[in-house]
Structures are given as C-alpha cells and as structure tokens.
C-alpha positions as CSV (number, residue, x, y, z in Angstrom):
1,X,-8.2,13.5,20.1
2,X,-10.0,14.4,16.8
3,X,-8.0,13.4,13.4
4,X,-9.8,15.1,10.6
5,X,-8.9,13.1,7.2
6,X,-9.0,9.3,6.5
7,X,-5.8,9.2,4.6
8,X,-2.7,7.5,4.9
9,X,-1.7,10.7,7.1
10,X,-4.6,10.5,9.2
11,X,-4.8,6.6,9.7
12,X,-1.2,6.3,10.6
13,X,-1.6,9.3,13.0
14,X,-4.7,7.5,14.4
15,X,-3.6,4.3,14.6
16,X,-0.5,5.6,16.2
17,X,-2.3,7.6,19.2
18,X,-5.1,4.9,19.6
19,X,-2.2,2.1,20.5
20,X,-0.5,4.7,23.0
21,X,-3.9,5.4,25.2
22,X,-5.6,7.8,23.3
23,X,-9.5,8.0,22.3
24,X,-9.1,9.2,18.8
25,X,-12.3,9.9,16.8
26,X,-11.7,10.2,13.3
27,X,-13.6,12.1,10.8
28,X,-13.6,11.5,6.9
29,X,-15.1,13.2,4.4
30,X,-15.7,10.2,1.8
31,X,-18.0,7.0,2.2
32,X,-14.5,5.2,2.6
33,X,-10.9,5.5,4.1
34,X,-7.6,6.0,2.0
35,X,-7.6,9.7,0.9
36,X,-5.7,9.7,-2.5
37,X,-4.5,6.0,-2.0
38,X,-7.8,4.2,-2.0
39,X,-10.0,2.4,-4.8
40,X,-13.7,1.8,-5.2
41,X,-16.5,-0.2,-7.0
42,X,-18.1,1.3,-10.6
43,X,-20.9,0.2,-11.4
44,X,-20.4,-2.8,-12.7
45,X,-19.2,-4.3,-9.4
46,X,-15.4,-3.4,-11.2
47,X,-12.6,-2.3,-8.0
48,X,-10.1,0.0,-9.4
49,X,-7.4,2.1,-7.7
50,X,-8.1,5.5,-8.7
51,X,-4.0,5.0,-8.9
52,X,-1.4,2.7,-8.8
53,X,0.8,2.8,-5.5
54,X,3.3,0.6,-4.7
55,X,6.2,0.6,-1.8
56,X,9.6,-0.3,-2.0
57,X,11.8,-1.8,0.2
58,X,13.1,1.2,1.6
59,X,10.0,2.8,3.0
60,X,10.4,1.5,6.2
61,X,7.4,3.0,7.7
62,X,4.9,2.5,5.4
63,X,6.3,-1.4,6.1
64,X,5.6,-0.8,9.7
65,X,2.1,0.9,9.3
66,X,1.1,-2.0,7.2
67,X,2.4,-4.7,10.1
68,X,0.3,-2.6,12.4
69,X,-2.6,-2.5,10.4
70,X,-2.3,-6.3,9.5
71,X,-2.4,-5.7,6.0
72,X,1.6,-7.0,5.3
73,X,0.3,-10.1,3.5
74,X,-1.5,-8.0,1.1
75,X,1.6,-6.8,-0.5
76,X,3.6,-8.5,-3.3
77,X,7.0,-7.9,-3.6
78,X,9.2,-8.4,-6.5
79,X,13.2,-8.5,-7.5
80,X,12.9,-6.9,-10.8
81,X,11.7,-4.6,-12.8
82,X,11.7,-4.2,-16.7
83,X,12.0,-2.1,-19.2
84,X,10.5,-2.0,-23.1
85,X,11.6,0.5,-25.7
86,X,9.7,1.4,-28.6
87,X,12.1,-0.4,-30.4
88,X,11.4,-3.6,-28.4
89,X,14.4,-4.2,-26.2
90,X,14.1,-5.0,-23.0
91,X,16.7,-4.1,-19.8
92,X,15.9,-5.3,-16.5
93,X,16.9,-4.3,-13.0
94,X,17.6,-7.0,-10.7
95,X,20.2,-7.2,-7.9
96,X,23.0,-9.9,-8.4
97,X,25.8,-11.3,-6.2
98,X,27.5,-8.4,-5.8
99,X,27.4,-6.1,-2.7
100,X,26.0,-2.6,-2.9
101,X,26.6,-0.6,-4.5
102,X,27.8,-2.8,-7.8
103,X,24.5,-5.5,-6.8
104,X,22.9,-3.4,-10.3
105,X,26.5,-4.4,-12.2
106,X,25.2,-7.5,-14.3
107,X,21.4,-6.1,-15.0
108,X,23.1,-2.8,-16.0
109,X,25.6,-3.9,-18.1
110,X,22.9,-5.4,-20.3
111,X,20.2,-2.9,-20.2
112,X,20.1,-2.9,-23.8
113,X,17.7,0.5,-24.0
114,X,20.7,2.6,-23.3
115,X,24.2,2.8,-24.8
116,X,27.3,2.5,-24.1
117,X,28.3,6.5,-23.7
118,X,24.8,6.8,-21.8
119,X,25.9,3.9,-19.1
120,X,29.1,5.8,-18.5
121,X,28.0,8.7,-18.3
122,X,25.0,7.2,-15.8
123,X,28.1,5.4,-13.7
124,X,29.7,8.6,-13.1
125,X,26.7,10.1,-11.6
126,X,26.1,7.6,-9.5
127,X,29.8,7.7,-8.1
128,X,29.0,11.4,-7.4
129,X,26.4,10.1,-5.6
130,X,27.8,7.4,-3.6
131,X,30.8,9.6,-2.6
132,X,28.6,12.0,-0.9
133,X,26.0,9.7,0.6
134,X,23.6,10.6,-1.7
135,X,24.1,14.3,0.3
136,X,26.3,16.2,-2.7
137,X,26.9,19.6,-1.6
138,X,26.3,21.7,-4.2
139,X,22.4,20.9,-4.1
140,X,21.9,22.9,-0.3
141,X,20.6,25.6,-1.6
142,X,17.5,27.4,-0.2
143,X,15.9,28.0,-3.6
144,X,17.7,24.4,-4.9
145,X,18.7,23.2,-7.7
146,X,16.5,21.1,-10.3
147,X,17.5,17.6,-10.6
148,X,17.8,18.4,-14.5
149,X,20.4,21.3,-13.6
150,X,22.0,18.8,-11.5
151,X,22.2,15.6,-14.1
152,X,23.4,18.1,-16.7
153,X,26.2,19.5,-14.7
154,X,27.5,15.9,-14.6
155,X,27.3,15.5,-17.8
156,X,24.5,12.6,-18.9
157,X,23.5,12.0,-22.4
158,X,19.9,12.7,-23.5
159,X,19.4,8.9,-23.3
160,X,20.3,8.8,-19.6
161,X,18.1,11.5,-18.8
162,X,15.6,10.0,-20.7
163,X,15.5,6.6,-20.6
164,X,17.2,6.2,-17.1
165,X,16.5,9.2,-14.9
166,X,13.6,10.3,-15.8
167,X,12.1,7.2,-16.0
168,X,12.4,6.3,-12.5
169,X,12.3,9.8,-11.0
170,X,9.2,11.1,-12.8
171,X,7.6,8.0,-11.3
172,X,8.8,7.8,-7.7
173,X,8.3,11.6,-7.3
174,X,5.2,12.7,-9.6
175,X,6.9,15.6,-11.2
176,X,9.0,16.7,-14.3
177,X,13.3,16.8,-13.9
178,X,13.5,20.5,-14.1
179,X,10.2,20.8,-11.5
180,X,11.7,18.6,-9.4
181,X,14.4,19.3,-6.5
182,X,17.8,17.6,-7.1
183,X,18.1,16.4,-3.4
184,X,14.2,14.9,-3.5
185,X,15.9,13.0,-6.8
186,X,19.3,11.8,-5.0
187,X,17.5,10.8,-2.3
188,X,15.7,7.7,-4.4
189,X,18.3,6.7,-5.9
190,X,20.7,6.7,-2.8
191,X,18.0,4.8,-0.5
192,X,16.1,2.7,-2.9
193,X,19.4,1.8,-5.6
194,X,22.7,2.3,-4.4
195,X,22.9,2.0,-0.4
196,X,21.1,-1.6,0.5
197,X,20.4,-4.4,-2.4
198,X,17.1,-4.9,-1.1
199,X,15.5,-0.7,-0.2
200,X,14.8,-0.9,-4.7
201,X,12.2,-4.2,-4.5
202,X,9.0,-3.4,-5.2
203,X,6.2,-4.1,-3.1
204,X,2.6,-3.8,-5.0
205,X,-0.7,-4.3,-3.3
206,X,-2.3,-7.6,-4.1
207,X,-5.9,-6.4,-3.0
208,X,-8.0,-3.2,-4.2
209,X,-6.1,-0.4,-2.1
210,X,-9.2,0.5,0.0
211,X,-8.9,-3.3,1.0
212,X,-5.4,-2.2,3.2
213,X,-7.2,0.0,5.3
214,X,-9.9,-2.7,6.9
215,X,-7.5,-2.3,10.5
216,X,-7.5,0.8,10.5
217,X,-10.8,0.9,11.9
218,X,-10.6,-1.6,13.7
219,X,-7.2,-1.0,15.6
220,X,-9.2,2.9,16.8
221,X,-12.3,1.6,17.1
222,X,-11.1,-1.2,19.1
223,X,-9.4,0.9,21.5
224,X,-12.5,2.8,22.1
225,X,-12.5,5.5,19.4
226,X,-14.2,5.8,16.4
227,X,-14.3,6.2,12.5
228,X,-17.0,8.7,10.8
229,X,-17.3,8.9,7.3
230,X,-19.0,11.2,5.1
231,X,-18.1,14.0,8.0
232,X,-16.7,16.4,5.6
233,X,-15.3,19.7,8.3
234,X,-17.0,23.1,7.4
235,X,-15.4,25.5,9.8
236,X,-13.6,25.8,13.2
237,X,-14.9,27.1,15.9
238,X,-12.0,29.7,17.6
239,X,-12.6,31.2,21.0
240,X,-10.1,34.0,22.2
241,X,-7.6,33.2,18.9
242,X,-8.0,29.6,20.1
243,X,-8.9,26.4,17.9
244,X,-12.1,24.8,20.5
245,X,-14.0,23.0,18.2
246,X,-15.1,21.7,14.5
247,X,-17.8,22.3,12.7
248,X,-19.5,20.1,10.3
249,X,-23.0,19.7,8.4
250,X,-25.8,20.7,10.5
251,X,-24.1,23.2,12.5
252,X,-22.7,20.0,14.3
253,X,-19.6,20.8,16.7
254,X,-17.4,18.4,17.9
255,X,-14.3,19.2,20.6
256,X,-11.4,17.6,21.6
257,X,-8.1,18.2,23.7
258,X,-6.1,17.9,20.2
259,X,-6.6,18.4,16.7
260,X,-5.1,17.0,13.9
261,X,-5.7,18.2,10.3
262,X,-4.8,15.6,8.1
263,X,-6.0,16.9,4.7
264,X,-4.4,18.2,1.8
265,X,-2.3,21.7,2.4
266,X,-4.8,22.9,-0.3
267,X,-7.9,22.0,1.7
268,X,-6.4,23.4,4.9
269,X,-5.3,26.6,3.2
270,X,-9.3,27.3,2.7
271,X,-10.0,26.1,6.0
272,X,-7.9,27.5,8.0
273,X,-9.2,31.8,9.4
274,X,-6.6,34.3,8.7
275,X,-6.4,34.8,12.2
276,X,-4.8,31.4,12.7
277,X,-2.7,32.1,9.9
278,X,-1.4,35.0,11.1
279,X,-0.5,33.6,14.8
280,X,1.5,31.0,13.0
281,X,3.6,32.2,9.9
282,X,4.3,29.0,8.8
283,X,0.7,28.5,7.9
284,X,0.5,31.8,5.9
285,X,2.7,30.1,2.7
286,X,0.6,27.0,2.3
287,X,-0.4,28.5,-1.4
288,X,2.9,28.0,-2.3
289,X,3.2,24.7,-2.6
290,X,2.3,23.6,-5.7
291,X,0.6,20.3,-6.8
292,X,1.0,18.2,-9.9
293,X,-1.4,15.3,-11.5
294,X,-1.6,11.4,-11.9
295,X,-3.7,9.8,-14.4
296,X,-4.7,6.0,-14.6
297,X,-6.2,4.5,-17.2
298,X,-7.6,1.1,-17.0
299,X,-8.5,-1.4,-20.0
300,X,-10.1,-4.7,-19.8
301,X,-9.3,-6.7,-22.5
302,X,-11.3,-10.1,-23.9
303,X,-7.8,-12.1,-23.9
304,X,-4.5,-12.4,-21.6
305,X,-2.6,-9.8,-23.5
306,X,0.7,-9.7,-20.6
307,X,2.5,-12.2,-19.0
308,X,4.4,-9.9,-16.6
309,X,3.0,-8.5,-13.4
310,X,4.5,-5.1,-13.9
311,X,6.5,-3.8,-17.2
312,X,7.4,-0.2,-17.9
313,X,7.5,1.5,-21.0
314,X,10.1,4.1,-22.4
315,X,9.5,6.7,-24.6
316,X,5.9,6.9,-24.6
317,X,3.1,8.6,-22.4
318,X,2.2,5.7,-20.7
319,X,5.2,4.7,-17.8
320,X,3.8,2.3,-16.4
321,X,1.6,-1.1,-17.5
322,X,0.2,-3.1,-14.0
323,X,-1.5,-6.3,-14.8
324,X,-3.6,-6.2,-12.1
325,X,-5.6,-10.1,-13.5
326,X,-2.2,-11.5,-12.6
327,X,-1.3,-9.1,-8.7
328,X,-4.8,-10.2,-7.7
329,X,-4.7,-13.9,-8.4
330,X,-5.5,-15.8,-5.0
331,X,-6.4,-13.0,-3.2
332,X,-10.1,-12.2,-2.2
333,X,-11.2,-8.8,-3.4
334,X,-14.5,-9.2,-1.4
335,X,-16.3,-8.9,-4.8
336,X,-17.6,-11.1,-7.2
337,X,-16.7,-8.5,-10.1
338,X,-13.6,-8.4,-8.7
339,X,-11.2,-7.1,-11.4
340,X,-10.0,-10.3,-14.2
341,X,-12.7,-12.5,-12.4
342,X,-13.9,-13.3,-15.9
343,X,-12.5,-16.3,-16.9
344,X,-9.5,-15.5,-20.0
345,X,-10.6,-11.5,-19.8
346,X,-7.3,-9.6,-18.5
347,X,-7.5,-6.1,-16.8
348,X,-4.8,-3.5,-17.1
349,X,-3.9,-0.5,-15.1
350,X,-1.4,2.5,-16.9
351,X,-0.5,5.3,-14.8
352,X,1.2,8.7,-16.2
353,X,3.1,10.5,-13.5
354,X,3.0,14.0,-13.7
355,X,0.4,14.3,-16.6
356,X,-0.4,17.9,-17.2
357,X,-0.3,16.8,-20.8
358,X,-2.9,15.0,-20.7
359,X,-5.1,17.3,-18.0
360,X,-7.1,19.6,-20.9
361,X,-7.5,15.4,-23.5
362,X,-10.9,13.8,-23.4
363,X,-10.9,10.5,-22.0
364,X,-11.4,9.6,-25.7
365,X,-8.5,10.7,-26.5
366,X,-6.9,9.2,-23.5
367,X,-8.0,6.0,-24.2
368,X,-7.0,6.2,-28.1
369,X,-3.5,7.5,-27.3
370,X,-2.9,4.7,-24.5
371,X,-4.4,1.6,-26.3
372,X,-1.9,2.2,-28.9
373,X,1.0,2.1,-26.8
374,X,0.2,-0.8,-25.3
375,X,-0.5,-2.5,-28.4
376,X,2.6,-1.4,-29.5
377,X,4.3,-2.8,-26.7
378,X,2.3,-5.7,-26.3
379,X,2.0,-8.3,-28.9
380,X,-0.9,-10.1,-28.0
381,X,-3.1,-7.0,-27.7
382,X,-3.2,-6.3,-31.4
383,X,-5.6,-8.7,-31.8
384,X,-7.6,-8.4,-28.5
385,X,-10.7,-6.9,-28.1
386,X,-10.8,-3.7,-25.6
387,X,-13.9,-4.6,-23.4
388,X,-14.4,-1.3,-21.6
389,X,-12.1,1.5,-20.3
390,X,-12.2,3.9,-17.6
391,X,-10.3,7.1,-17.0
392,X,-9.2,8.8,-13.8
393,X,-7.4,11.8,-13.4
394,X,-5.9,13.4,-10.4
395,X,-5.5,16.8,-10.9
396,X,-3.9,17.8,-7.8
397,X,-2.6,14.0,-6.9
398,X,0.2,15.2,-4.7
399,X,2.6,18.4,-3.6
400,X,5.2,19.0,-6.5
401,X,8.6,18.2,-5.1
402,X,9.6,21.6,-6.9
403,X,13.3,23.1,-6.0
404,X,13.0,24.9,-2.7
405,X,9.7,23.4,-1.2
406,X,10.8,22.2,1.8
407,X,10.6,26.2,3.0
408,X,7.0,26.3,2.7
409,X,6.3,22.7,4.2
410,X,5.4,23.7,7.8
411,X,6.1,21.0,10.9
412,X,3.8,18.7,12.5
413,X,3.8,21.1,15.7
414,X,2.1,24.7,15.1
415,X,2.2,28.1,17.0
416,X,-1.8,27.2,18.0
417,X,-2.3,24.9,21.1
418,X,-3.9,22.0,20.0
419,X,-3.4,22.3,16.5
420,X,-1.4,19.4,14.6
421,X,-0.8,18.6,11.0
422,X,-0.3,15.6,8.8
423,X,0.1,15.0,5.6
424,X,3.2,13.7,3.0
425,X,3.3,18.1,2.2
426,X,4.3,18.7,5.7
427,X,8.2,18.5,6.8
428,X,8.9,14.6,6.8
429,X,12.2,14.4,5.1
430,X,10.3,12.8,1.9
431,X,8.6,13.6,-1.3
432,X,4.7,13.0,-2.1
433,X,5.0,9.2,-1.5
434,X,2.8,7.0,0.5
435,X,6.0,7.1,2.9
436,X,6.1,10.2,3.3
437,X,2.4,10.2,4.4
438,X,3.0,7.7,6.8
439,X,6.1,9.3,7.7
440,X,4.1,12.6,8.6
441,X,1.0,10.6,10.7
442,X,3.8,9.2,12.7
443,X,5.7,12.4,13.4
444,X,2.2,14.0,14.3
445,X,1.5,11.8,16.4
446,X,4.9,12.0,18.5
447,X,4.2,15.5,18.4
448,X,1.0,15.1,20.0
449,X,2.5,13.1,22.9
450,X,5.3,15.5,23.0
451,X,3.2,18.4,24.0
452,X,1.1,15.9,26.5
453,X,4.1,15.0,28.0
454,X,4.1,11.2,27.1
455,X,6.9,11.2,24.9
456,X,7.2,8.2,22.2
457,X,8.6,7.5,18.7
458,X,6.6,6.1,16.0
459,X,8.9,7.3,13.5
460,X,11.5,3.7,12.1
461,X,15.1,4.3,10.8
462,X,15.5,4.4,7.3
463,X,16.8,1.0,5.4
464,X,20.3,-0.1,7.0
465,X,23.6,0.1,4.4
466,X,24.6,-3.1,3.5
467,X,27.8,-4.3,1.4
468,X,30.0,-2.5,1.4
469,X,28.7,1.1,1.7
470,X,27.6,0.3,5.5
471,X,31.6,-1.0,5.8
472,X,32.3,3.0,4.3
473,X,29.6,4.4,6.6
474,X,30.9,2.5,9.7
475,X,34.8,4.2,9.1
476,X,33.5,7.3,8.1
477,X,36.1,7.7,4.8
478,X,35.7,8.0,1.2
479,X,34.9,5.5,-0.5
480,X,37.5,4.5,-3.5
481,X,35.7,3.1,-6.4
C-alpha cells in the first residue's frame, strides 16, 4: 500500500491500514508530517502553527485518531469560550445545569454583546433547528441554499448574524455566510451546541502541532512500513488505462497493490492524466471546488499582555486571540526557543478565517491593522513592547463549503482499480475541518479493505444526544419547547 500525502488524511488512512495488516509506505512531499495542520521552527528556534486548529468535543474521530496516535494528552480542553466587543463587553458560553438543549440558557441570557431582539430572534432559530434535528428541509437542495439565505428567512437581526452566527460559523467552517452552505452551518451548531452539553468544548493543542504527529511514524513504521519525506510525486505511471506505479524525482518509480492520494483536490487535479479522468467522471469536476484562505499572525510581546488562554473578538478582523505562552505551559515543545520560554515575554497567535481581505495587504500592513485590535482589546498591551511578528497566509487553506459542493466531492472509492482518495474535500459528511480529514483517512481506508475483501470500520459514531434531545430521539416525536 502506498499513501501519497502526510496529512491528517494520509496519517489517519495510514495509521488505519498499518494496524489492520497492511505494509503501508508513505510518501510526503515536506521535511515534516501534518499537511496544512502542522508547525515548524523560524529561525530563531521560534515553533509556530502556520494556523491555529483546535477540536471540539464532537469530532469524535479526530478524538480517536489522537488515542491511536498517543497524542490525547497533548490536547487541552476547555468549558468556555468568550466573547469581547469593541465596546468591551464580554458574553461567555459555558454549559450550566440544565440538559441540552437549554445547557447554553444562563451564559446566553447574559451575553451582553447582543440584545435583547437579537437573542430572540437567535432562540427562534435554534428551535427551527432542534425541531428538525438540525436536518430542516428546506435546505436539500442540489444547488443549496447559503446559510445567510437561510438565517434571513428566519428572521435574525444584523447583530445575530453578526455577532452570533457568523462568528462562530466563519470560524468552524473557513468561509463567508452567503459562500457557505446552510446544512454545512446547521450542522455545527446541531452537533457541537444544541444536541450533547459537552460536543461544543474546545480542545486546543498544548504542543506545536507537528508535535501530534510523532506516532504517526511510529505506529507504520512499527508495523513494518515506512515514512518518506521530501518525496514530492511527479507523475503516474499508467499501463493499459491502469494506475501501476508513481513517479518521483529521479525518474524513481515506486508500485504498490493500492494507491491512496491523499493531497489536496487541487494537487490531484494537476496530477491526475485526462485519461483517468475520463474513466471516472467524478474526477473530471475536481476544479470545481473552490478553496478559501486562513491567515495567522503571530506577536511576541515583552510583557504578559492576556490572562485568558483563548478570547475571541467581535467586530474586528482579527476572530480569534490564542495565548499560546499560557496552552504551552508544562508541556515540552522539544525546543529551547520554544514559544513564551522567555521569562515575562508572552507570544500571541490571531487567526482570520476566510481572509480574502487580507490576501493582496503586506504583512506590514497585516501586522499594523492586527496589533491595534489587540491593543484595543487588550489593556495591558498598550504599553507593551511588540518584540517581533510573523505572518502566514494560507491562500488555499481548505475547500470552501460553498452551497452545492457536496456534488463535486467524489467518494473514497474510484472507477480506477487501485486508486483511493483522502482528503477533508472528499465525501465525509463534514466541512474543511481536521474532522473531516480524519473522517476521510478513515473511510479510505475501509474502502481499501473493502475492495480486498477484509472488511472493517474505522469510521466512530458521531457525539451521543444527551438531555433531553436523546429522550426526543429515542421516541421519535417532536419535540415541544
């Protein structure tokens, strides 16, 4: 078995088929594993993420992946999350007492960033949701429905869209309201919100993110496979409309009995002969799915500035603030520059989902625009000295959710014997999330086996209901709220 792409995708598929028997070698293209969800050293000896990620406590595979893996203890997961305004109020989400779906009652009722008509207004919504199991069926539409069109047909003030929706779903999904399809949208707020009290808590690495993968290797290499990097693919090697081989640098060929490609749909769109395209239509629309950008900015300031591990900001460019001296405290980052290992220094990470914006701004510009937010936001940075700064952009982070995608994402099976695909753009049932990456290594991988006949499922059930929306589910009837 040959797995070409050291991704989440890729390692979970590897991973996956090494455990059940298989010699997988895997191939990667970069000095290190991780794909789009990986870090690495500047310079300086500096780790940073070249973007935040974080799980939540519905992502059930991604959980599972990381048991596998051995890198569970290397999350950190918190009960709540909060909210600044411009104006500097604060509203937090925490789960209370209460069952699901009112757990949210007490935090939301004194979320002082929105008012009073845009709570209502955000309540009804949500009972649309819940009434329908986050499934409503105006939204099954080939072409769908933009969760914008959706939110607006219910009604929701400006302020809900903006300082409740969009918050979260720009985040969670990468991508603008009306670029983003409605049931992608439900579908967070249904599984991480409203079914379970527990699927919203946030899990956020407490290491550099390339520091997750160090079982990867060792669970195929273990198992009598291997792990190349710096192997970047430059052509297959077809015999009689057949996939027999890969290429790479010096005219190198490697075979295998399987192939799996797990590398963006971009990459594989290039990669992939129009013959193979045309034996499998499903790989002819690949071009169709779009992508959309990330951008993380990093500060290092001379001073603590934040006390809070996480905070996110409303109405600015910046979303997010991740104070990454405080998630890395007691944990080894196998680096003596480790981020925040100066004594009283504090390092910062922002990310801006979906930042086309900010795609064509120098990092000057970047950095000028960002620093005063967050000393806006933050009083103790006003007087704090910016250190250094650093820039990434991700122009093509991750597939755009847009309405009607799922009828270009092709299955983990194709036409082509031998040929597999992985990747979060392939049909997994989620967005762009590291979830849904994991959630399309797995379903490769079953695939694989599948067509070997060795059946076996990889694939874990979402997040059980809880409260009382699993006592709804179990008798099937509407709930009355």
């Amino acid at each position: 078995m040959i797995v070409i792409g050291g991704g989440l995708a890729g390692l979970a598929a590897g991973v996956a088929l090494a455990d059940s028997g298989w010699r997988v070698r895997l191939f990667e293209q970069r000095p290190f594993l991780g794909g789009r969800a990986t870090s690495y050293v500047l310079p300086d000896g500096e780790h940073v993420d070249n973007c935040q990620h974080v799980t939540l406590g519905c992502c059930t595979n991604l959980e599972d992946f990381y048991r596998r893996v051995g890198s569970s203890a290397k999350i950190k997961f918190f009960d709540r999350l909060l909210f600044l305004d411009p104006q500097g109020r604060r509203g937090e989400m925490q789960a209370g007492a209460l069952p699901a779906p009112f757990h949210f009652t007490g935090s939301f009722a004194t979320f002082a960033p929105l008012t009073l008509l845009d709570k209502l207004s955000i309540a009804r919504a949500m009972l649309n949701i819940i009434q329908h199991a986050g499934n409503p069926p105006d939204v099954h539409k080939e072409d769908g429905i933009s969760m914008l069109e959706w939110l607006r047909r219910r009604g929701q003030t400006e302020g809900a869209i903006n300082r409740f929706w969009r918050v979260v779903l720009v985040s969670a999904l990468d991508e603008e309201l009306d670029r983003t399809d409605a049931r992608f949208g439900l579908d967070v707020f249904w599984k991480a919100f409203l079914s379970s009290t527990t699927g919203y808590r946030m899990g956020v690495p407490a290491v550099p993110l390339s520091n997750l993968y160090d079982g990867c290797k060792a669970e195929i290499e273990g198992r009598g496979g291997e792990v190349v990097l710096r192997s970047p693919v430059r052509g297959l090697k077809l015999e009689s409309g057949q996939l027999v081989g890969v290429r790479f640098d010096d005219n190198r060929e490697e075979s295998a009995d399987a192939y799996i490609f797990a590398i963006p749909h971009t990459a594989l769109a290039e990669l992939l002969p129009e013959s193979l395209k045309q034996s499998d239509p499903s790989l002819a629309h690949l071009d169709k799915i779009k992508t959309s950008p990330i951008t993380g900015v990093h500060f290092w300031f001379d001073r603590v500035v934040m006390d809070e591990p996480f905070l996110t900001l409303l109405d600015t460019t910046t979303q997010w603030i991740f104070n990454k001296t405080t998630l890395y405290a007691g944990f080894d980052t196998g680096s003596s520059g480790a981020p925040g290992s100066a004594q009283n220094t504090q390092y910062l990470q922002l990310v801006i989902s979906a930042s086309y914006d900010l795609l064509q701004k120098s990092r000057q510009e970047i950095i000028d625009l960002c620093l005063a937010e967050v000393r806006h936001a933050l009083p103790k940075g006003r007087d704090a000295q910016l250190l250094k700064a650093t820039v990434i952009k991700e122009a093509a982070a991750t597939f755009s959710p847009e309405p009607g995608v799922d009828r270009w994402r092709p299955q983990q099976s194709t036409l082509i014997p031998g040929l597999f695909l992985s990747g979060d753009w392939t049909q997994t049932g989620w967005p762009a999330t590291m979830e849904g990456a994991v959630r399309g290594g797995y379903l490769a991988a079953e695939a694989v086996l599948r067509a070997s006949g060795t059946p076996r499922v990889f694939l874990q059930p979402d997040l059980a209901p809880d409260g009382f929306i699993r006592m709804w589910l179990g008798n099937s009837r509407p709930p009355r709220f």
